[in-house]
N, C-alpha and C positions, 0 to 999 in steps of 0.2 A: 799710667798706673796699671798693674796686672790685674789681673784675675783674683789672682790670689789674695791681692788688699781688696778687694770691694765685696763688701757681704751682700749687697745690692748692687747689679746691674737691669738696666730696662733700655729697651727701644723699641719705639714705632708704637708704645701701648696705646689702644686704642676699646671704646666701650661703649656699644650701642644698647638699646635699650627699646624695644616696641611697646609702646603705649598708645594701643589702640591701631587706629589704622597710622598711624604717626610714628617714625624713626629717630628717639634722641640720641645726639652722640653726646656721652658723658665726657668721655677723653677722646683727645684726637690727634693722637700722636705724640705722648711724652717719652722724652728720651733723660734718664737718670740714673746716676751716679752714685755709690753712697759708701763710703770706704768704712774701712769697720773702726769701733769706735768713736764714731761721727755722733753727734748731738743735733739733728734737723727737726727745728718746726716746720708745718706745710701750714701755710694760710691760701687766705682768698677768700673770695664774697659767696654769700648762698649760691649753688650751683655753677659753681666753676670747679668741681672733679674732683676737691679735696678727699669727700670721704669714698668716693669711688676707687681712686690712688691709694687710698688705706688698706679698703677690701680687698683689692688688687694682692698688695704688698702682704697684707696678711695671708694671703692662699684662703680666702673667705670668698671670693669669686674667682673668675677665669678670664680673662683679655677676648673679646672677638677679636682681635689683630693683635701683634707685635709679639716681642719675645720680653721673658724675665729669670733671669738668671737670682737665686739664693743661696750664697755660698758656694756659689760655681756650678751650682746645681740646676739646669733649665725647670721650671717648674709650672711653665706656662701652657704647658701641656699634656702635665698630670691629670688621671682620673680625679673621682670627689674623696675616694678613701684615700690615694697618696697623699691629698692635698692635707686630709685630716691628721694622718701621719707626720707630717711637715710641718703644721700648726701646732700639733701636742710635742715634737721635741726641737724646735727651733724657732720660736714666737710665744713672747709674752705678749699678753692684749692688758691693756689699765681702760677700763671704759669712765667717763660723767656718772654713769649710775654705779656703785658699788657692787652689785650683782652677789651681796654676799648672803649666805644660808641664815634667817633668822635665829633659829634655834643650833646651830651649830658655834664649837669656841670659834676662837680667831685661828686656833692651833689646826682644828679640823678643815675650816675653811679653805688655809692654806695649803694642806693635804690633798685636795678633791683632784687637782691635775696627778699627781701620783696615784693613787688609786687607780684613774684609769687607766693609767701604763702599766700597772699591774707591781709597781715596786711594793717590797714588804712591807709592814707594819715598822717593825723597829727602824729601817732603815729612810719612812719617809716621817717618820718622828721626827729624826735628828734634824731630815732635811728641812722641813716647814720650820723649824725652831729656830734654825740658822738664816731661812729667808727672813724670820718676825725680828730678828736680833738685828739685822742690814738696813732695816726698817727703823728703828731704835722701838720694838716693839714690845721685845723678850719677857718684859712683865706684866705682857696681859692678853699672852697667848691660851689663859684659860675663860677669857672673857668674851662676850656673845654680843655679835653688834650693837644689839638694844644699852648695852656697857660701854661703849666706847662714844666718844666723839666723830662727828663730820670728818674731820681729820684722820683720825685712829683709824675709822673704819676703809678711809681711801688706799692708809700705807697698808692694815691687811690686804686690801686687792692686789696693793704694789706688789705685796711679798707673794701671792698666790702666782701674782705672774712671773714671778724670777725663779720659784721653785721648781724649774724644770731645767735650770742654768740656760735660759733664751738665746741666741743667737742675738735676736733683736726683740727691741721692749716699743712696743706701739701703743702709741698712747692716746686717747681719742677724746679731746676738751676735758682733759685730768680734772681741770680745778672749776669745771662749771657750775658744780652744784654747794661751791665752797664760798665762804667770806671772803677779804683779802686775806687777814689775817690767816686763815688758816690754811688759801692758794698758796704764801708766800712759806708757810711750813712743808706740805706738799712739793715746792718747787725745790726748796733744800733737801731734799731725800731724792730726787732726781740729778739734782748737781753733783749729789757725793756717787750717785751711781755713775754717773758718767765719770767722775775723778778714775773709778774703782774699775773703768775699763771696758763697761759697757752700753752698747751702740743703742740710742735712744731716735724714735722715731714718733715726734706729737704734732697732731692736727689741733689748732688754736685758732682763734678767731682775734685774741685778745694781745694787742701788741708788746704788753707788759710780762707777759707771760712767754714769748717769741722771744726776751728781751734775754732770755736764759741761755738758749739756746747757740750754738757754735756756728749755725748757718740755717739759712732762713731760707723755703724754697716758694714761692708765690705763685698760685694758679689763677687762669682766668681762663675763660669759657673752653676749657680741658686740654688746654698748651700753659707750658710752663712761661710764665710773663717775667720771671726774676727768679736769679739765684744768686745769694751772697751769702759771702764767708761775712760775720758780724766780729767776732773777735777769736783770737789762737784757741785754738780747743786744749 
């Protein structure tokens, strides 16, 4: 596979961490693949590297060792403002907590990544309107968290993070603070994003929710213990 297919390449990553007089390694050499358009859950048990692999991936930290390539872009060795630069036009983040503006609509909410790129008014209108609408949100873009549902309020964050049209959408226990009923709503607004062409990347703990997913990658004490293709993407 070239270059050119993989929106994620990694080798050798590696992540220590001093606590104390003590030296943790979080990762210890993962080496991954990730072709665009791919749909990967990352599991594993408490402390085997998942969410350090996230951070990693998002340009939210930096590797002590190895290389990362984004888009063909080495980025493992970026300053902290390229890496900001990198995250505001090429990463959407979906966090477990909704992280949304109490007093603000859904509309504005999903405006706030435009704003700080500095896009105009009229032009980051249309754009948050059209992320609420992909969402199936479009009619209650004037409504404020405390109006929406556990649900409603997840696909606003969804849409905040695709308002920048993302490279990749990192997703970090989407449905943890959800019913089933309403994970399994949540999950269909990610399935139809992946239909619709974009590359999805979620940390889950929970196999059912893994169960979505095109290829499943399993960490364990910061090596990658399994990777499998689960069904044709």
């Amino acid at each position: 596979m070239t270059s050119t297919e993989l929106i994620i390449r990694v080798r050798g990553l590696t992540r220590d961490y001093e606590m104390g007089a003590e030296r943790v390694q979080a990762l210890r050499g993962v080496d991954l693949d990730i072709p665009r358009n791919e749909y990967v859950a990352v599991m594993g048990p408490s402390g085997s590297g998942k969410s350090t692999l996230m951070n990693l991936i998002g340009c939210l930290d930096t590797p002590t060792a190895g290389q990362y390539w984004l888009n063909a872009t080495e980025v493992s060795r970026m300053t902290d403002d390229d890496l900001a630069r990198v995250r505001n036009r090429e990463i959407g983040f979906v966090f477990q907590t909704f992280n949304l503006l109490p007093r603000a609509t859904a509309l504005h909410n999903v405006e706030l990544p435009l704003i700080y790129a500095g896009v105009s008014a009229r032009v980051r209108r249309a754009r948050a309107a059209h992320a609420l609408d992909r969402v199936g949100l479009a009619d209650r873009a004037h409504h404020r968290p405390n109006e929406l549902s556990g649900g409603q309020r997840q696909r606003v964050a969804i849409a905040r993070a695709l308002v920048n049209d993302p490279s990749i959408l990192l997703a970090d226990e989407p449905t943890g603070n959800l019913d089933s009923a309403t994970s399994a709503e949540i999950m269909a607004v990610f399935n139809d994003l992946h239909r619709q062409g974009q590359t999805i990347i979620m940390v889950t703990h929970e196999q059912d929710i893994a169960a979505h997913a095109h290829r499943v990658v399993t960490l364990h004490d910061g090596r990658v213990d399994s990777d499998t293709i689960r069904h044709a993407a």
